[in-house]
N, C-alpha and C positions, 0 to 999 in steps of 0.2 A: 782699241780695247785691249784691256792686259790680258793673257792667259791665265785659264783657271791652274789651282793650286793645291798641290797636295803634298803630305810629308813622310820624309824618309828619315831612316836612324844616317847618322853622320859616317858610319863604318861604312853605310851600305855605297858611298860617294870616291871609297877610297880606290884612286887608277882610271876612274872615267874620266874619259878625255873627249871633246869633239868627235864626231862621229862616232862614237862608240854605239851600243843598243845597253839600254838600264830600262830593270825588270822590276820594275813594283808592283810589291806583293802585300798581304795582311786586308785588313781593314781600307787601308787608305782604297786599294787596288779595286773592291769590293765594291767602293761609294764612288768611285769614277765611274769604272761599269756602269754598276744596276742604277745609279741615281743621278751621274751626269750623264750617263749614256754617251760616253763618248767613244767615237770609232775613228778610223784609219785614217788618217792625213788630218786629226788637229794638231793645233796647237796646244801645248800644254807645259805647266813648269815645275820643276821636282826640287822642294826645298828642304833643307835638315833642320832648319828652326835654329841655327846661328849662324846666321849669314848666307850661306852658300848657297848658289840656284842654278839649276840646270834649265837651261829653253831646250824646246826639240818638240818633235812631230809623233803622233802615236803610229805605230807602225804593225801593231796588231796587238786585240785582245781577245782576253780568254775571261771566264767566270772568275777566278781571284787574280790574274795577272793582267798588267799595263806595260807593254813593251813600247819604250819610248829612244827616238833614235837622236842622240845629243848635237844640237846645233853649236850651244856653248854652255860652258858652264865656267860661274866665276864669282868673285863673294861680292854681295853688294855694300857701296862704300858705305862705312859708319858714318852720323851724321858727326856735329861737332857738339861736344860737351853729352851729358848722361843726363837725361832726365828720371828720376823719381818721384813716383808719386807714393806718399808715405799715408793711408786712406784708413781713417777708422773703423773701426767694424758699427756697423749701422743695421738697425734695423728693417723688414722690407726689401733685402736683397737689393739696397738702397748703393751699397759697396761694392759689391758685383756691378750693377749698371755702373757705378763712376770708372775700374777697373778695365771695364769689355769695352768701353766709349774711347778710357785714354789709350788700350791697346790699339786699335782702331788708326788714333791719332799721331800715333808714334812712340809712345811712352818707353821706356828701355827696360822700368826696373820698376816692380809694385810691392810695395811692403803696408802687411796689414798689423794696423796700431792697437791695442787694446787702451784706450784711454778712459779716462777716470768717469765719463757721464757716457759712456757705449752702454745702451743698454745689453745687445749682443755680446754672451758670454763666450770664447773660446778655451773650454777645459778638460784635457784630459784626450777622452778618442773623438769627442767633437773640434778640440785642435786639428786632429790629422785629418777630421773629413771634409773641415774646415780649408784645409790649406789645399785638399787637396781640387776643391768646387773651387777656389780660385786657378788654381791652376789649368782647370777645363777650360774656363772660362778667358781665359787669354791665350791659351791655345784654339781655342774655335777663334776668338777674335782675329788674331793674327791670319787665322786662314780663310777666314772670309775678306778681311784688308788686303789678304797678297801679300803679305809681309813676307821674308827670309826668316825673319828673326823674331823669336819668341821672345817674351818680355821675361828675362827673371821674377818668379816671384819669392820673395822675403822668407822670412821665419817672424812667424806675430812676436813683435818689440812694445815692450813698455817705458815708461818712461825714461828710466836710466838707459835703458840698448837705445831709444830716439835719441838722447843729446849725444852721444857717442859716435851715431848718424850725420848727426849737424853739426858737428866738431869736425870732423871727417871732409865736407863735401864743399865743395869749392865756393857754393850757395845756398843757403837754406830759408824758404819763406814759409811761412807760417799764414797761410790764408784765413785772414779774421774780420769780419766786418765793421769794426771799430778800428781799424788800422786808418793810419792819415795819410802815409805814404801809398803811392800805386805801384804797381806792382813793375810798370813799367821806367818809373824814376828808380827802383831799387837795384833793377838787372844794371841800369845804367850808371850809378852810383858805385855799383862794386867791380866796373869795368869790363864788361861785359858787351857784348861780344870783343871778343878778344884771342889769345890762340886757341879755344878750341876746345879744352881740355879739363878732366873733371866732371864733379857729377853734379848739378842742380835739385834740388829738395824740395816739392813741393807737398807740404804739411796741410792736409785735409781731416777736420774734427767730426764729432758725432752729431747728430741731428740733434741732440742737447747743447753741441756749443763746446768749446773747451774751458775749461774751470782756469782762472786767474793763476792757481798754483802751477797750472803747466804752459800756462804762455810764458811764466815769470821764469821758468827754470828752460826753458827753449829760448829762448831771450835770451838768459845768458849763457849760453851753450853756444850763441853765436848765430842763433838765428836771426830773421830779419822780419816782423807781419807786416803785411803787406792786404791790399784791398784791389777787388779786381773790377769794380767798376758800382754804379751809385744804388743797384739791386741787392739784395741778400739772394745768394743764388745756397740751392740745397747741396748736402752732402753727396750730393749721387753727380752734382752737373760744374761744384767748383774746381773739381782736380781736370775734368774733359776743360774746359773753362782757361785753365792756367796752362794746359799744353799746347793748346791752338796759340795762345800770346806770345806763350816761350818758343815755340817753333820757328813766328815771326820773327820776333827780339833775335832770338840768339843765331838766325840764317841758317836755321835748317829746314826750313820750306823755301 
């Protein structure tokens, strides 16, 4: 069973070596204690949310402090290629579940689309608290997955910043349920797996569907629709849906 997980600022990592004693403190320190109740001789692992992760043993605590004595510490390997999931804002917290599911799964990088049939408006200081509920939201996820590493999340892109995206990225599909090709002939089509490198796009619409005018102009931007099997799956379950595939596909599972 992996050790449980919690997170430190990345300053807080700099000089710790093996054997060392690292003292976490704040919040994190707080929910270990009082809520995993954890005491002297576990196991436990201290990560900074890009990459790096300390193993070691608790070796005493206090009410805000977790003294932990480092077994090792070292960055966990990237996998190969970048996945994005590019996820429309959806209504029902429908976006949030697709989001917290592909963080879970491995996802690298989550950018939230405003596109033409979202009924969910992002404007103005509901942008920021907007951006900012995603961001909670793959931070918890990450840290209930055990992950190292936090998934970047975006800045809400419209249509011109998305083809920009998909000009940009080594691969870009457009998950559409009228697509002829699968999803799995397209990774392979564009040579795939291969060295490694680059970021993969996986384009998730609003629970209305994407209007023809922005498949046509992602189309030609270089994208690629694609279909992920003979179901209509929701907005919340097609982007979890296309990372478990692509994790396959591209041998990072």
């Amino acid at each position: 069973m992996t050790n449980p997980v919690f997170f430190a600022e990345p300053s807080e990592f700099d000089g710790v070596a093996p054997g060392a004693l690292f003292v976490l403190t704040g919040a994190e320190a707080r929910h270990a204690v009082a809520v995993k109740r954890l005491a002297a001789g576990e196991a436990v692992d201290i990560v900074d949310g890009t990459g790096k992760r300390l193993s070691g043993t608790v070796t005493a605590v206090a009410p805000q402090e977790l003294t932990v004595r480092a077994e090792s510490v070292a960055v966990d390997p990237a996998p190969p290629y970048s996945l994005t999931l590019v996820q429309a804002l959806a209504k029902g917290d429908r976006d949030e579940m697709a989001i917290e599911a592909a963080t879970e799964l491995g996802v690298d990088r989550v950018v939230p689309w405003q596109s033409e049939r979202s009924i969910v408006r992002w404007r103005d200081a509901k942008a920021a608290k907007g951006q900012a509920k995603w961001e909670a939201t793959v931070r918890a996820a990450a840290k209930q997955s055990r992950r190292a590493v936090i998934p970047e999340v975006g800045t809400l892109v419209g249509l011109k910043d998305l083809c920009r995206l998909i000009a940009s990225s080594r691969l870009a599909l457009i998950l559409h349920e009228d697509a002829a090709q699968s999803l799995a002939d397209a990774v392979a089509a564009a040579g795939l797996p291969g060295d490694g490198d680059g970021s993969v796009l996986m384009i998730v619409g609003p629970e209305g569907g994407m209007s023809p005018q922005e498949v046509e102009q992602m189309l030609a931007a270089g994208a690629v629709a694609v279909r992920l099997g003979p179901h209509v799956l929701r907005s919340s379950t097609a982007g979890p849906a296309a990372v478990t595939l692509l994790s396959v596909q591209l041998r990072r599972w």
